[in-house]
KEKE-3310 file (N, C-alpha, C; in steps of 0.2 Angstrom, whole numbers, plus 5000, padded with zeros to 4 digits):
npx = (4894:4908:4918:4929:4945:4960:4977:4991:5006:5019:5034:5051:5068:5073:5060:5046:5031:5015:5004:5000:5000:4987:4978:4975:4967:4959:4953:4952:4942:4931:4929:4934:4940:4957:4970:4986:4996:5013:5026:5038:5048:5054:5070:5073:5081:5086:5087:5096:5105:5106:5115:5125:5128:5128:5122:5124:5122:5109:5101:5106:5099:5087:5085:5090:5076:5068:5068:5066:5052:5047:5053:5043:5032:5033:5032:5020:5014:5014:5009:4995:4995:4993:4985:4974:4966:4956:4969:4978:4991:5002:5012:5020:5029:5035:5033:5033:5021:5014:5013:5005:4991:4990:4984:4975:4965:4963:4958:4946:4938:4936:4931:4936:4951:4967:4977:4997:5002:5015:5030:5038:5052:5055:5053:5038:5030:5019:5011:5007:5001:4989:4982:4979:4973:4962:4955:4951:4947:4936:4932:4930:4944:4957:4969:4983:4992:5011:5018:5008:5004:4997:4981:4965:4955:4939:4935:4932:4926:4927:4919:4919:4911:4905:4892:4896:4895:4906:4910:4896:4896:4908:4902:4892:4898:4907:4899:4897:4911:4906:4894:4901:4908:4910:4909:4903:4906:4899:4909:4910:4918:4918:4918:4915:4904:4891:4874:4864:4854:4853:4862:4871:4873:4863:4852:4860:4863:4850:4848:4860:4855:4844:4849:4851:4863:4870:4875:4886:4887:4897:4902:4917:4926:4934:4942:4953:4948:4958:4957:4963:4971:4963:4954:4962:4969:4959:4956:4968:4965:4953:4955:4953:4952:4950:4944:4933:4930:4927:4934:4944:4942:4950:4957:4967:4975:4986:4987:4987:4974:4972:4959:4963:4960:4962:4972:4980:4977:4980:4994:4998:4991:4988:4979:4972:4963:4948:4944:4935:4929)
npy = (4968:4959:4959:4960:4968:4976:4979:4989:4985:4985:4989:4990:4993:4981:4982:4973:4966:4969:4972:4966:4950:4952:4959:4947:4937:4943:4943:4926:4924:4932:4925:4933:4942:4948:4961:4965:4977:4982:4995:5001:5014:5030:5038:5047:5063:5074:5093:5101:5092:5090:5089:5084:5070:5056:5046:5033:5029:5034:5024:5015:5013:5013:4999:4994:4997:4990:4981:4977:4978:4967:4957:4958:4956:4945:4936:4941:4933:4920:4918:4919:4909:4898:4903:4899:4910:4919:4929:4945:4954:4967:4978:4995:5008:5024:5039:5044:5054:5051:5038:5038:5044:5034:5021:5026:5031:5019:5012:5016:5006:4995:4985:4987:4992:4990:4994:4999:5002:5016:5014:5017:5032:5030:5032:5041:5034:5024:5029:5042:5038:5029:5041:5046:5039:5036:5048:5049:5040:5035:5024:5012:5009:4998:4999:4993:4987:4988:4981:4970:4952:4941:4935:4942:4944:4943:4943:4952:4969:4983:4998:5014:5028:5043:5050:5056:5061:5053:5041:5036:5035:5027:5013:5009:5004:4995:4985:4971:4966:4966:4959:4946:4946:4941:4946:4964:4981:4997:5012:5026:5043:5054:5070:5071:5060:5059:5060:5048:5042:5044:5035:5035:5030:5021:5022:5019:5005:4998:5002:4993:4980:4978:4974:4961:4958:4958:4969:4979:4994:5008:5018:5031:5039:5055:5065:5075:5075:5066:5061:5050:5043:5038:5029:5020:5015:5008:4998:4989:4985:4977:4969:4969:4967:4973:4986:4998:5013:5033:5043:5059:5074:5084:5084:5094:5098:5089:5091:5085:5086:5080:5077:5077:5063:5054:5058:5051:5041:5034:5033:5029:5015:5000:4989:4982:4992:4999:5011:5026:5039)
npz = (4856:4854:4839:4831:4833:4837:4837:4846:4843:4857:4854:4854:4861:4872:4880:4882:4875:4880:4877:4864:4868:4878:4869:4861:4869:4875:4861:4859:4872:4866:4853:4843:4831:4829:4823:4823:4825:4819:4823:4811:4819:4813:4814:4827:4826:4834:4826:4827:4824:4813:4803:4805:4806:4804:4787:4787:4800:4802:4794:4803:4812:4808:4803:4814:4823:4810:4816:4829:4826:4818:4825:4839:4830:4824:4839:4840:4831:4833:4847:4843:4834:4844:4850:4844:4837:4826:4816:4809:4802:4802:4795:4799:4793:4800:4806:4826:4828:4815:4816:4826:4820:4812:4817:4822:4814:4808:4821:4818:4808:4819:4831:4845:4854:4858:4868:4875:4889:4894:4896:4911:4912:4899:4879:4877:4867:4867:4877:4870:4859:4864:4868:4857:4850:4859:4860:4847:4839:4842:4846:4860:4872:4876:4890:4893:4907:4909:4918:4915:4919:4914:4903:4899:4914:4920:4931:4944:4939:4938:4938:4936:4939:4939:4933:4921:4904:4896:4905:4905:4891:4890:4899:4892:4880:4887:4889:4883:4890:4904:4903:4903:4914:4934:4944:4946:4949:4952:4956:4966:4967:4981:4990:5000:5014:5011:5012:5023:5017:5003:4989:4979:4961:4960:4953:4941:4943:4943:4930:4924:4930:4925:4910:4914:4925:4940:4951:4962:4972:4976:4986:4988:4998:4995:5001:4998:4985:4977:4965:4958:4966:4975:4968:4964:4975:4977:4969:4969:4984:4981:4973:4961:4943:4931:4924:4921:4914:4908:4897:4900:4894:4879:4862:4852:4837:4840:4853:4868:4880:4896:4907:4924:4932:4922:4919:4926:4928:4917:4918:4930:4933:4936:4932:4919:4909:4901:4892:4887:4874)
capx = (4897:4913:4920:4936:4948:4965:4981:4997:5011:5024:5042:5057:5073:5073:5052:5043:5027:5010:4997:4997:4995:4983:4973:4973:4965:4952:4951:4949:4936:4922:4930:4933:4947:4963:4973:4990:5000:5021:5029:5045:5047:5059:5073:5071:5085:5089:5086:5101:5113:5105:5117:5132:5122:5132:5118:5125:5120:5103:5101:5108:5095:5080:5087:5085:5067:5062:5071:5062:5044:5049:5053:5035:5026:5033:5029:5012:5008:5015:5004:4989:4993:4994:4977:4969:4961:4960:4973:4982:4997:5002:5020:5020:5037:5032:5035:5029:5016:5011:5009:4999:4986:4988:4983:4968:4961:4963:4955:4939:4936:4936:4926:4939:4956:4970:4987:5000:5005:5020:5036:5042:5058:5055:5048:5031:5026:5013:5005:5005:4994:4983:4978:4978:4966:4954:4951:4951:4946:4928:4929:4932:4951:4961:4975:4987:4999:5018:5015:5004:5007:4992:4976:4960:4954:4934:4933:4930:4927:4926:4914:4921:4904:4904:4889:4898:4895:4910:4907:4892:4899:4913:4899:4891:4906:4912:4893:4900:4913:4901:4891:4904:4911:4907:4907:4903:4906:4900:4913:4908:4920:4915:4923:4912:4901:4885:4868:4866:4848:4858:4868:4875:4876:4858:4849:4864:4864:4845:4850:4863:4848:4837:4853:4856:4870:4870:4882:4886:4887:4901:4904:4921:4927:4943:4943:4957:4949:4964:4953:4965:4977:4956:4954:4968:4972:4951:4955:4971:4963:4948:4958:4950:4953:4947:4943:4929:4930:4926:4943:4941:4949:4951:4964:4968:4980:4990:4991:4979:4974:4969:4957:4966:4959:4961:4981:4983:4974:4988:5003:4999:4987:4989:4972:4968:4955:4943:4940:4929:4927)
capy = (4962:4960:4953:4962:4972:4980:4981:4992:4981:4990:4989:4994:4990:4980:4980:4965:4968:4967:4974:4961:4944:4953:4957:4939:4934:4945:4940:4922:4926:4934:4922:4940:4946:4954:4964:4966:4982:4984:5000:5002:5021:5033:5039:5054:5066:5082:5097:5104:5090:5084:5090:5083:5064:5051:5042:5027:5030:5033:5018:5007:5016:5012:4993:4990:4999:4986:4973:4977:4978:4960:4951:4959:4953:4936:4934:4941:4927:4914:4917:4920:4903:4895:4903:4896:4916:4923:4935:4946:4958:4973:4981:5001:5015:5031:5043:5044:5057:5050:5032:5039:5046:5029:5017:5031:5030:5010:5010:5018:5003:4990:4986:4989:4995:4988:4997:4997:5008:5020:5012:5024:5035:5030:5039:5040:5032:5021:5036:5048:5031:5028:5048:5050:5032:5041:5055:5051:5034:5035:5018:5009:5008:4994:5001:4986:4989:4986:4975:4966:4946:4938:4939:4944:4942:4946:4940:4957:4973:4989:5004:5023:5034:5050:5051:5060:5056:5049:5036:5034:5031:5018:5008:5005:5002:4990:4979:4964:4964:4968:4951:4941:4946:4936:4952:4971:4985:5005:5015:5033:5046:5060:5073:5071:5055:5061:5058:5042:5040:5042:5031:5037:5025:5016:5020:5016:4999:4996:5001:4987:4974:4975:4971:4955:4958:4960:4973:4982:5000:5007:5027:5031:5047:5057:5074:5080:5074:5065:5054:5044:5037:5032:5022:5013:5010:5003:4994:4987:4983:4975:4965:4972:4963:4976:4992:5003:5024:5037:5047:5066:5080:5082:5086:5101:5100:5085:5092:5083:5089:5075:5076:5073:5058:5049:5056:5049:5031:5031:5034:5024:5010:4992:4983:4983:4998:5003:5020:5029:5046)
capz = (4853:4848:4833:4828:4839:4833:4843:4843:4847:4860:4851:4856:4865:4881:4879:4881:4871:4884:4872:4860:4873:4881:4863:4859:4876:4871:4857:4861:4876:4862:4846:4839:4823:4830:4819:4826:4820:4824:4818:4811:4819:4812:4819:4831:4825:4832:4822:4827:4825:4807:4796:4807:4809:4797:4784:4789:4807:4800:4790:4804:4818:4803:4801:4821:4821:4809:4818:4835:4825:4816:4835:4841:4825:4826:4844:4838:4826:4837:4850:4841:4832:4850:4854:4836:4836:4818:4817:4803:4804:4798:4796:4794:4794:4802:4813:4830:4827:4809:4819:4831:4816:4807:4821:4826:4808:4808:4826:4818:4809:4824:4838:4850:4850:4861:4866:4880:4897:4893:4904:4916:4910:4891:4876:4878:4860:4870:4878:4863:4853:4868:4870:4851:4849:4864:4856:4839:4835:4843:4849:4865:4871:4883:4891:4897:4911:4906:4920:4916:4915:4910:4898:4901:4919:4922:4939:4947:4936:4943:4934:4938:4938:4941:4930:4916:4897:4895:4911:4900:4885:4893:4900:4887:4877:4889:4889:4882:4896:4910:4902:4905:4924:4935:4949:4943:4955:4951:4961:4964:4972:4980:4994:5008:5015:5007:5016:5025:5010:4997:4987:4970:4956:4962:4945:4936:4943:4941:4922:4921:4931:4917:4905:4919:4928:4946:4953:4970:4972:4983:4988:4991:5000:4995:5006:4995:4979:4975:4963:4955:4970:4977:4963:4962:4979:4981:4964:4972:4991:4980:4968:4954:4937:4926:4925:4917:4914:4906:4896:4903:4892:4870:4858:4848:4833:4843:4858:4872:4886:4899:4914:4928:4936:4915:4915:4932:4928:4911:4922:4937:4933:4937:4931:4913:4910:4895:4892:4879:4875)
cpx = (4904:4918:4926:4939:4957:4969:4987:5002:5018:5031:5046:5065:5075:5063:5048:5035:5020:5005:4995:4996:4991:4975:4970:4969:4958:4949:4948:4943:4930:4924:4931:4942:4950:4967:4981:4996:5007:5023:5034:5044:5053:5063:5074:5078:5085:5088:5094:5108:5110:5111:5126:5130:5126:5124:5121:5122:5113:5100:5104:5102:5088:5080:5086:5078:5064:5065:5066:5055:5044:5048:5046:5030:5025:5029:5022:5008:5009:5011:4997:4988:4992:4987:4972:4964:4961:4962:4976:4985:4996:5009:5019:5026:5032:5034:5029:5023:5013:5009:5003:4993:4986:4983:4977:4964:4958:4958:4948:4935:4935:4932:4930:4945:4959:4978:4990:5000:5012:5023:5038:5051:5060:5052:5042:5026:5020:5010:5003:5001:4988:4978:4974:4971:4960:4950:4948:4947:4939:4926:4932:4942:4952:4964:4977:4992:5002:5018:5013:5005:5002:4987:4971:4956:4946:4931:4931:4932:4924:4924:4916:4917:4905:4897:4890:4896:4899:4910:4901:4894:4904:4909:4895:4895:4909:4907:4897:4905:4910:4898:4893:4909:4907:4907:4908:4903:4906:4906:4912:4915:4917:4920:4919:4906:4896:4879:4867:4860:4851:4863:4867:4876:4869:4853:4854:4862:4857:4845:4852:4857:4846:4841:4856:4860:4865:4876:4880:4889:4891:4906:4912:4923:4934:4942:4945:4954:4953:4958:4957:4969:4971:4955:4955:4970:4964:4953:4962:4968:4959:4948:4954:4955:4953:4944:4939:4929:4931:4936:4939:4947:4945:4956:4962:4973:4987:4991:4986:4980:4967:4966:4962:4968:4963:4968:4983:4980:4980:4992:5004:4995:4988:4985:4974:4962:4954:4941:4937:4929:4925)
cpy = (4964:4956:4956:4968:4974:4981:4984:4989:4986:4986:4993:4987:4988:4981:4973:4968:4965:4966:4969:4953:4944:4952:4951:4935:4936:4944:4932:4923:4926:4932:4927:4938:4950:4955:4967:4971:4984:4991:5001:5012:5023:5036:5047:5057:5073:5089:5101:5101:5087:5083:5086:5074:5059:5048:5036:5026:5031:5028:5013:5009:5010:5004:4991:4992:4993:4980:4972:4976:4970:4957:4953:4956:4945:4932:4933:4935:4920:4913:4917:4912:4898:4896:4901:4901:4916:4929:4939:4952:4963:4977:4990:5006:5021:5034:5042:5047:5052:5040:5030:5039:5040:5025:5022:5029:5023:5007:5010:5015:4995:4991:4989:4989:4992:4992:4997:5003:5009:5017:5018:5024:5030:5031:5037:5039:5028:5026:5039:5043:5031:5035:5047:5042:5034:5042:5053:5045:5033:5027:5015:5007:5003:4996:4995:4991:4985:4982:4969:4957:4942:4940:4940:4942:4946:4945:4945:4964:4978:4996:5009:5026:5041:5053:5059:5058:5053:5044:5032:5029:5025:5013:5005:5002:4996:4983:4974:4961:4962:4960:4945:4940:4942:4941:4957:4975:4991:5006:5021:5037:5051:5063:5073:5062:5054:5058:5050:5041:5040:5038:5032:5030:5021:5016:5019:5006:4994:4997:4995:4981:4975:4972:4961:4954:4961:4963:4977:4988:5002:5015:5027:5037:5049:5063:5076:5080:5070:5057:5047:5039:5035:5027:5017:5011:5004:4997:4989:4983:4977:4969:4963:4971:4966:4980:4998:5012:5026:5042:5053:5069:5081:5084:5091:5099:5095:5087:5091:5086:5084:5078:5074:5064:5052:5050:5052:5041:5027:5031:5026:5019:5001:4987:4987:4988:5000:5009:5022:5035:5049)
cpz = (4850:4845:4831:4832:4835:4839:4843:4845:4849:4856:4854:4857:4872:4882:4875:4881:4875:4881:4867:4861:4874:4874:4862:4862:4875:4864:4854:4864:4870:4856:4842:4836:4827:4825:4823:4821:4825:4819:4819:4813:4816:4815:4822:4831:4826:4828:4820:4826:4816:4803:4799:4809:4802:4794:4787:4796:4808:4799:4796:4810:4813:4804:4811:4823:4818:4812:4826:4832:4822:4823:4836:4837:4826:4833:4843:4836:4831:4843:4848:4838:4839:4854:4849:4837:4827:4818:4809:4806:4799:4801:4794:4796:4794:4806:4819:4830:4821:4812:4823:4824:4812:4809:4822:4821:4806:4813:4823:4815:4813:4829:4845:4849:4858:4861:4874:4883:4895:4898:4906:4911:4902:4888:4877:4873:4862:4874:4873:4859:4857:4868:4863:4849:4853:4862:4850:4835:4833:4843:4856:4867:4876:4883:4896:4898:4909:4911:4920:4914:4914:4906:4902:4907:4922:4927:4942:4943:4939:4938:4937:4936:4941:4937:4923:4908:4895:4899:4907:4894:4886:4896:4896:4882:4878:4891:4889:4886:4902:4910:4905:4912:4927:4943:4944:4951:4951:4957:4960:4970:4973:4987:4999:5008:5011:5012:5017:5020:5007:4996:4978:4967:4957:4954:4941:4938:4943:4934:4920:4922:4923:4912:4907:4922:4934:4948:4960:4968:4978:4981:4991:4993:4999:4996:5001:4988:4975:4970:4959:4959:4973:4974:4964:4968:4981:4977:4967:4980:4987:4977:4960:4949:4931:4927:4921:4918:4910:4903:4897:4895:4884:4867:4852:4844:4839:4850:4864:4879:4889:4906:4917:4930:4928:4916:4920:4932:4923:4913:4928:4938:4933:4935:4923:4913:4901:4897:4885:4880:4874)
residu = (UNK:UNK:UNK:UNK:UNK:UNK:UNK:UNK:UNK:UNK:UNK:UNK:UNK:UNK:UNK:UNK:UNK:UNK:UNK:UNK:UNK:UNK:UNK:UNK:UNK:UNK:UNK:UNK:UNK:UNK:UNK:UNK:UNK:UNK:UNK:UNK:UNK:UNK:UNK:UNK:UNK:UNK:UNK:UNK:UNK:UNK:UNK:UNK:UNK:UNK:UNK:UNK:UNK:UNK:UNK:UNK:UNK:UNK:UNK:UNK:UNK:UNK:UNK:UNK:UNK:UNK:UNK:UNK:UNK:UNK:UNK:UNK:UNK:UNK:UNK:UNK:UNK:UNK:UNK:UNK:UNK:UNK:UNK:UNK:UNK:UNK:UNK:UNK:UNK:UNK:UNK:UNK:UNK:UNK:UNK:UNK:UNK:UNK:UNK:UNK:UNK:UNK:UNK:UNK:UNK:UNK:UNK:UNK:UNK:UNK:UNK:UNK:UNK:UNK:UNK:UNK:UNK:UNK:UNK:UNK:UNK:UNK:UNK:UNK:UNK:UNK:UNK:UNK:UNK:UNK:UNK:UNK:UNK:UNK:UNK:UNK:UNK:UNK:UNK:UNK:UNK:UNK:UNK:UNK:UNK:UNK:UNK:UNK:UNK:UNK:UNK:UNK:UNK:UNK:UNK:UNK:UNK:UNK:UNK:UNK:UNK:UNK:UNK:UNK:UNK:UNK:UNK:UNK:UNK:UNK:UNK:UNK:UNK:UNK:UNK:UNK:UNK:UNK:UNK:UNK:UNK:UNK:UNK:UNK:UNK:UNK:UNK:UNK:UNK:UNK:UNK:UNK:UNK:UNK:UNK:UNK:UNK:UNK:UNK:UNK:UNK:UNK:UNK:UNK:UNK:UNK:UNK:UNK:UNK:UNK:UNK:UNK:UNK:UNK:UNK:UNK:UNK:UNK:UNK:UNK:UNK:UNK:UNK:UNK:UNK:UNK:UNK:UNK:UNK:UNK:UNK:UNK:UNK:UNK:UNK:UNK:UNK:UNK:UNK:UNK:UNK:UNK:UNK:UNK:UNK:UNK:UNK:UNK:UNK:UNK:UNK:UNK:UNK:UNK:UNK:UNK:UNK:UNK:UNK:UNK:UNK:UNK:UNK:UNK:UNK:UNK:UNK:UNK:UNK:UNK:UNK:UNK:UNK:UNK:UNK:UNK:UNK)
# end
């Protein structure tokens, strides 16, 4: 069930904010409490050039920081009043890293945590939150593509099993979604066809049965391994809506170390995906 969820709103310059529509949409769907958080960041100054860096030049850096987190909040409220969710905001100045550990700490009390897809060739403040929420939060993540132009779409959701405990843990996590699709599909990769008796994922999907849900189970082969362009192009072929899997990897002292298939679903993903770890 879920009743309260938490979202990072992307800010910047020239970023049109995904992750906080998309929250609200879900937040509508289950009548659930969104918490929408914009941060003024700090400005990313050199080491080498500080002592040659005008205070003015600081101070006017800080002053549109909170002017970009401002525009995103408003937008925030404006939609959430549009969707008559219950909403509440939250303004906070930090640094990159120190927003990351704020929003992780914030996520751990929510049901679910919402944040956006890193844009190609800019800073990677929406990856460094998404890794560091994974890892850290201990609770279920969305990751919305900078793409993405509508809310929550559960017409076709797509379950990535490898029978891992993180796969585990993201299916349960993502129940409450699963309930209300109106298709579910396990998706298993593997490197070769595997025995024409066999089919991977069959007692996972007599799990769900007993939960209600009716799902189809569906073997893909990738020779190379290449698990994450299978994925995404079955989840694209398939017009998969939504995206269930396991996050691979952990983090040490800020510095994450991601499964492949999980860095290669945050880079290059197209559907809305829940991960757990």
């Amino acid at each position: 069930m879920i009743k309260d969820l938490i979202v990072s709103l992307s800010v910047g310059d020239g970023i049109t904010d995904k992750a906080g529509p998309y929250a609200i949409s879900i937040a509508e769907a289950f009548e659930a409490h969104v918490l929408g958080v914009g941060f003024v960041y700090d400005p990313v100054i050199p080491g080498a050039v500080m002592g040659g860096i005008p205070p003015e030049f600081i101070e006017s850096q800080r002053r549109e920081a909170d002017a970009f987190a401002r525009k995103a909040l408003t937008q925030f409220e404006q939609a959430a009043k549009r969707a008559a969710v219950s909403y509440e905001t939250l303004t906070a100045n930090d640094s990159i890293g120190g927003a990351t550990d704020r929003i992780t700490r914030l996520a751990r009390r929510f049901d679910l945590a919402v944040v956006g897809q890193a844009e190609p060739d800019r800073t990677a403040v929406e990856e460094t939150i998404a890794e560091g929420v994974l890892f850290g939060a201990g609770r279920p993540v969305v990751v919305v593509p900078f793409i993405q132009k509508k809310g929550i779409d559960l017409d076709h959701v797509m379950v990535c099993w490898d029978g891992s405990q993180a796969a585990a843990r993201a299916i349960g996590d993502a129940m409450p979604f699963l309930k209300q699709a109106r298709q579910v599909e396990i998706v298993i990769v593997g490197n070769d066809p595997g025995k024409k008796d066999e089919i991977p994922g069959v007692d996972l999907g007599k799990h769900l049965a007993r939960h209600g849900l009716k799902v189809d189970v569906k073997r893909l082969t990738a020779p190379d391994l290449d698990v994450t362009n299978t994925l995404l192009s079955y989840a694209a072929d398939s017009d998969t809506t939504f995206m269930v899997m396991g996050g691979y990897g952990h983090s040490r002292l800020r510095e994450f170390v991601l499964g492949g298939a999980t860095r290669g679903i945050l880079s290059s993903m197209t559907v809305p995906t829940l991960m757990s770890h």
